[in-house]
C-alpha atoms as one frame of an Amber mdcrd trajectory, in Angstrom:
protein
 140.049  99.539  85.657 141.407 102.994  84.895 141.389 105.808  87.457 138.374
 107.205  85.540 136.214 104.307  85.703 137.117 103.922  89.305 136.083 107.571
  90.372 132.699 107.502  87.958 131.966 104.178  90.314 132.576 105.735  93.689
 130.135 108.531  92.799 127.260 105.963  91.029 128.120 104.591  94.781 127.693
 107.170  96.868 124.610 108.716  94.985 123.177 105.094  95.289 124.199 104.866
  99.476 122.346 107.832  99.902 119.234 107.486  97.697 118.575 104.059 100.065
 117.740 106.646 102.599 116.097 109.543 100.476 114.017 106.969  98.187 113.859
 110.234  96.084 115.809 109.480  92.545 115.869 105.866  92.567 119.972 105.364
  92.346 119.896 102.434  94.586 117.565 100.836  92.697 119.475  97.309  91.487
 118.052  97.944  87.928 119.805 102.095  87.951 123.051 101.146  89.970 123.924
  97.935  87.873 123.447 100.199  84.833 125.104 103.374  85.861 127.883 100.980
  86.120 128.061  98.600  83.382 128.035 101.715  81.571 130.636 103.310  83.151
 132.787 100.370  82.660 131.924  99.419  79.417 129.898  96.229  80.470 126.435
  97.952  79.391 124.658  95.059  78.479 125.783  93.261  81.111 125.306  95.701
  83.505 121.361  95.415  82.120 120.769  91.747  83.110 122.525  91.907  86.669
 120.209  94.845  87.536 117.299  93.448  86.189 117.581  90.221  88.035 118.372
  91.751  91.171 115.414  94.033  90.656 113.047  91.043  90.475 114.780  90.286
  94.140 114.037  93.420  95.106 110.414  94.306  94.063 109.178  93.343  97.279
 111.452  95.520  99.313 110.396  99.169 100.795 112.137 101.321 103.362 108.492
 101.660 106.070 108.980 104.234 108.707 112.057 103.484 110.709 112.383  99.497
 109.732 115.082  99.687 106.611 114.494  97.059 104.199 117.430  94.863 103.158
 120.647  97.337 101.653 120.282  96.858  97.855 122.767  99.993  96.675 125.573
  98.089  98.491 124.318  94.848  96.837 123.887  96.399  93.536 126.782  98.477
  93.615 129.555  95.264  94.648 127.367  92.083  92.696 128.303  95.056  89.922
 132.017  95.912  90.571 132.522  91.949  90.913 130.823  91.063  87.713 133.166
  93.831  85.979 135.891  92.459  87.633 135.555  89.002  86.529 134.488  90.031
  83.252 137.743  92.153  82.502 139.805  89.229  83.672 138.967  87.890  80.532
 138.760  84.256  81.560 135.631  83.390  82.784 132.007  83.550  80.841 129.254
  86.397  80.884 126.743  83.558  82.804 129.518  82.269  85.764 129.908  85.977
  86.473 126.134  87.114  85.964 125.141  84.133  88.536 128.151  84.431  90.746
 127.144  88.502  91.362 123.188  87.658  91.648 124.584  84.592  94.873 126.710
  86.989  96.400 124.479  89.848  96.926 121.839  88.634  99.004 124.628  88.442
 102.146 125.960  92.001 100.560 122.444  93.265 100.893 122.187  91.647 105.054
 125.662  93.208 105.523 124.651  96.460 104.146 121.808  96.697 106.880 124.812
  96.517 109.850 126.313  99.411 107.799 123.330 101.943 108.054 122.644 100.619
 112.012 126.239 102.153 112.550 125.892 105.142 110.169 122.556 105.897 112.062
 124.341 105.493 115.112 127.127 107.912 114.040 124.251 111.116 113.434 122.541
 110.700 116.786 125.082 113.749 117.944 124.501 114.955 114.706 120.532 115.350
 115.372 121.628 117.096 118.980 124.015 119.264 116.817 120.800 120.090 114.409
 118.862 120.744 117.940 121.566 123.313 119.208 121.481 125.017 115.501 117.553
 125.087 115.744 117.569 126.960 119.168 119.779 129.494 117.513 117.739 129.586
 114.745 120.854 129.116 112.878 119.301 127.834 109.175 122.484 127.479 107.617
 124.146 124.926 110.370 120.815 122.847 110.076 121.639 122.228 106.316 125.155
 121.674 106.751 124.664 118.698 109.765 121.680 117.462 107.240 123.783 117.307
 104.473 126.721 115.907 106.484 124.209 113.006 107.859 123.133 111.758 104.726
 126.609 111.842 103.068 127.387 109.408 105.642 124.814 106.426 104.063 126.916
 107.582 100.972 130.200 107.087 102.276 128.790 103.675 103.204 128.680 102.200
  99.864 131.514 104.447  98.377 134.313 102.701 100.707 133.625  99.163 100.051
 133.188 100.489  96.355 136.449 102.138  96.021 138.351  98.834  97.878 136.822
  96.120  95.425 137.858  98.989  92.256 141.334  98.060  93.320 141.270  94.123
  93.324 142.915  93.199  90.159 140.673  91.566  87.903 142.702  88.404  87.561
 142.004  87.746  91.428 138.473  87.744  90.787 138.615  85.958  87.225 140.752
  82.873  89.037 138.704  82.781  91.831 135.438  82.064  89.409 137.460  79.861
  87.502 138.398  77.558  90.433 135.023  77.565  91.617 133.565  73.656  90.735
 130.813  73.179  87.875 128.232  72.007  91.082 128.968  75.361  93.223 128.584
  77.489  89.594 125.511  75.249  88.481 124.206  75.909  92.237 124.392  79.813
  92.287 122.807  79.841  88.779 119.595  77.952  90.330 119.715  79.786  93.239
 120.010  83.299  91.674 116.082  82.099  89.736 115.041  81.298  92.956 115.826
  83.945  94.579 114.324  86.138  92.087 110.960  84.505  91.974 110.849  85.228
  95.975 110.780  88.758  94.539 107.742  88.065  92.618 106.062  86.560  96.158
 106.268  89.456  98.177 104.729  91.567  95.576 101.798  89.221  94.584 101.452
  88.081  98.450 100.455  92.522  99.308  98.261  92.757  96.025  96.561  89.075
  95.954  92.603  88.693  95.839  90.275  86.055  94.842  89.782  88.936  91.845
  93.195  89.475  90.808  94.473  85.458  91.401  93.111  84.604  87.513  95.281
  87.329  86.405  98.538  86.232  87.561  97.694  83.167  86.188  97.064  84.229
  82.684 100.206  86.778  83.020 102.432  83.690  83.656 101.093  81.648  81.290
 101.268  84.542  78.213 104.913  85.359  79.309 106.002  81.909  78.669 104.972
  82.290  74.784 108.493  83.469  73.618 107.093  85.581  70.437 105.685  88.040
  72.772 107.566  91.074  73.560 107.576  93.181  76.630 105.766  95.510  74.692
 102.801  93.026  73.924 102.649  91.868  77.219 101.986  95.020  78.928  99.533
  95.824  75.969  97.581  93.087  76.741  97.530  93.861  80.878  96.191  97.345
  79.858  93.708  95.682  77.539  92.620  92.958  80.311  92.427  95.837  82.973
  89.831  98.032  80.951  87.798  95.226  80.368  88.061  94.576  84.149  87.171
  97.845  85.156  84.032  97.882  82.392  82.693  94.642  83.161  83.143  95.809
  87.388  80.780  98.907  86.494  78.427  97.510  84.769  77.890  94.591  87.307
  77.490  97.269  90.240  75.278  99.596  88.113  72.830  96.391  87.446  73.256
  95.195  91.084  71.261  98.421  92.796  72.012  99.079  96.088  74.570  96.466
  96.817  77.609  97.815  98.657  81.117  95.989  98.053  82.860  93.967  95.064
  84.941  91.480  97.474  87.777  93.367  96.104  88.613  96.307  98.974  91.688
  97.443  96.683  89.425  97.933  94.144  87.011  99.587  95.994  88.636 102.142
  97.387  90.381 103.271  94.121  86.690 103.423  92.931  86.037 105.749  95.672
  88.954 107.491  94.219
C-alpha cells in the first residue's frame, strides 16, 4: 500500500470507531466502511460485496442504552484491510479473500467489544474532568474532554488499522494460499450462514401471523434471478399498499371492532 492509501484508511477508521458510538453518520456501518475502503485502495467492487455481506450480519445489531452491540467498524474496517491485503498479493482469488474476511470478522467484531469496555473505562476521569468544567461553568473545557472522549473509540479502530496497513501483502496472500481447500470451502459456508443469522434477528423483532406470508413470498420472488433489486422493492411497495387498502377497508366494514391482531400495525395506524 502507499503512504496515501494507508493514511486515507486510518481516517475511514477512526471516523468509523467513533460513529459506533455516535450512530449519527453511519461510518461504521459494514456496507460504508468496506466501501470507503475498497475505494480508497482501489478494490471498489470488492470493497462492495464484503460490506454488503457483512451488512446482512449486521442488520440485526443496535447500540440500546448502555448494552453495545457487537463492534462492526473494527470488523469492517480489518475483514477490509485483510481482503486488500490478500488481494494486492496478487496470488490468491477475489472469493478465498471475500470468504476469508467475512470468517474472520465475527471474532474481530467480539474483540472489538473488549476495546470500547477499556476505552469507556479510560473517560470515567474524563466525565469527573467534564463535572469540574461544569461547576466552573467552563463551556469550552466541556467540549474539549467531549471531543477528547469520543476520539478515543476512534483511536480504537485507527491503531489496529494502521498495524495491519503495514503487513506486507505477500504475508497475507501466502497465508490464504496455504490455507487447505476444506478450511477455504468451510469459511465460504460459514460466511452464508452467518449472514442469514442477520436476516433472523431482523424478522424474529418484526414477525406476525400478518407479516409471516410476506417473508415467504419475498424469499421465494428473490430467488427468480431476472428480477432486479429494483423490481423487488417495487413489488414490496406494491404488496404493502394493497395491504394497507385491503386493512382499511376490512376495519371500516367491521364497525366497532377494536384491533387487527397486528399491534405494529396498529399503532402506526394510530399514527
Amino acid at each position: 500500500m502507499s503512504l496515501i492509501t494507508i493514511i486515507l484508511i486510518i481516517i475511514i477508521a477512526l471516523l468509523a470507531g467513533m460513529e459506533g458510538i455516535l450512530d449519527e453518520f453511519q461510518f461504521h456501518q459494514p456496507l460504508v466502511a468496506c466501501t470507503l475502503i475498497g475505494l480508497v485502495s482501489g478494490h471498489l467492487t470488492e470493497g462492495i460485496i464484503l460490506g454488503g455481506s457483512l451488512q446482512m450480519i449486521a442488520l440485526g445489531w443496535a447500540n440500546v442504552g448502555a448494552a453495545v452491540a457487537p463492534d462492526a467498524a473494527l470488523a469492517s474496517v480489518a475483514s477490509s484491510i485483510i481482503m486488500v491485503l490478500g488481494l494486492e498479493g496478487g496470488a490468491t482469488d477475489v472469493q478465498t479473500a471475500i470468504s476469508t474476511a467475512i470468517a474472520v470478522a465475527i471474532p474481530l467484531s467480539v474483540a472489538g467489544l473488549f476495546l470500547t469496555m477499556i476505552c469507556r473505562t479510560l473517560t470515567i476521569p474524563i466525565v469527573h474532568f467534564m463535572d469540574g468544567a461544569a461547576e466552573q461553568g467552563n463551556m469550552r473545557a466541556i467540549d474539549m474532554w467531549q471531543i477528547l472522549a469520543i476520539l478515543l473509540q476512534g483511536i480504537r479502530i485507527a491503531i489496529p488499522a494502521a498495524a495491519l496497513c503495514v503487513v506486507p501483502a505477500a504475508v497475507v496472500t501466502d497465508a490464504l494460499n496455504q490455507m487447505p481447500p476444506w478450511l477455504s470451502g468451510g469459511m465460504t459456508v460459514g460466511g452464508g450462514m452467518v449472514a442469514a443469522v442477520g436476516y433472523a434477528m431482523v424478522i424474529n423483532m418484526m414477525s406476525t401471523k400478518e407479516t409471516w406470508p410476506f417473508f415467504a413470498l419475498g424469499f421465494v420472488l428473490a430467488a427468480i434471478g431476472e428480477l432486479t433489486l429494483i423490481a423487488l422493492g417495487a413489488i414490496g411497495v406494491a404488496l404493502a399498499i394493497i395491504y394497507l387498502g385491503l386493512k382499511e377497508n376490512s376495519g371500516s366494514n367491521g364497525g366497532g371492532s377494536t384491533g387487527s391482531g397486528d399491534p405494529l400495525g396498529d399503532i402506526l395506524n394510530d399514527y
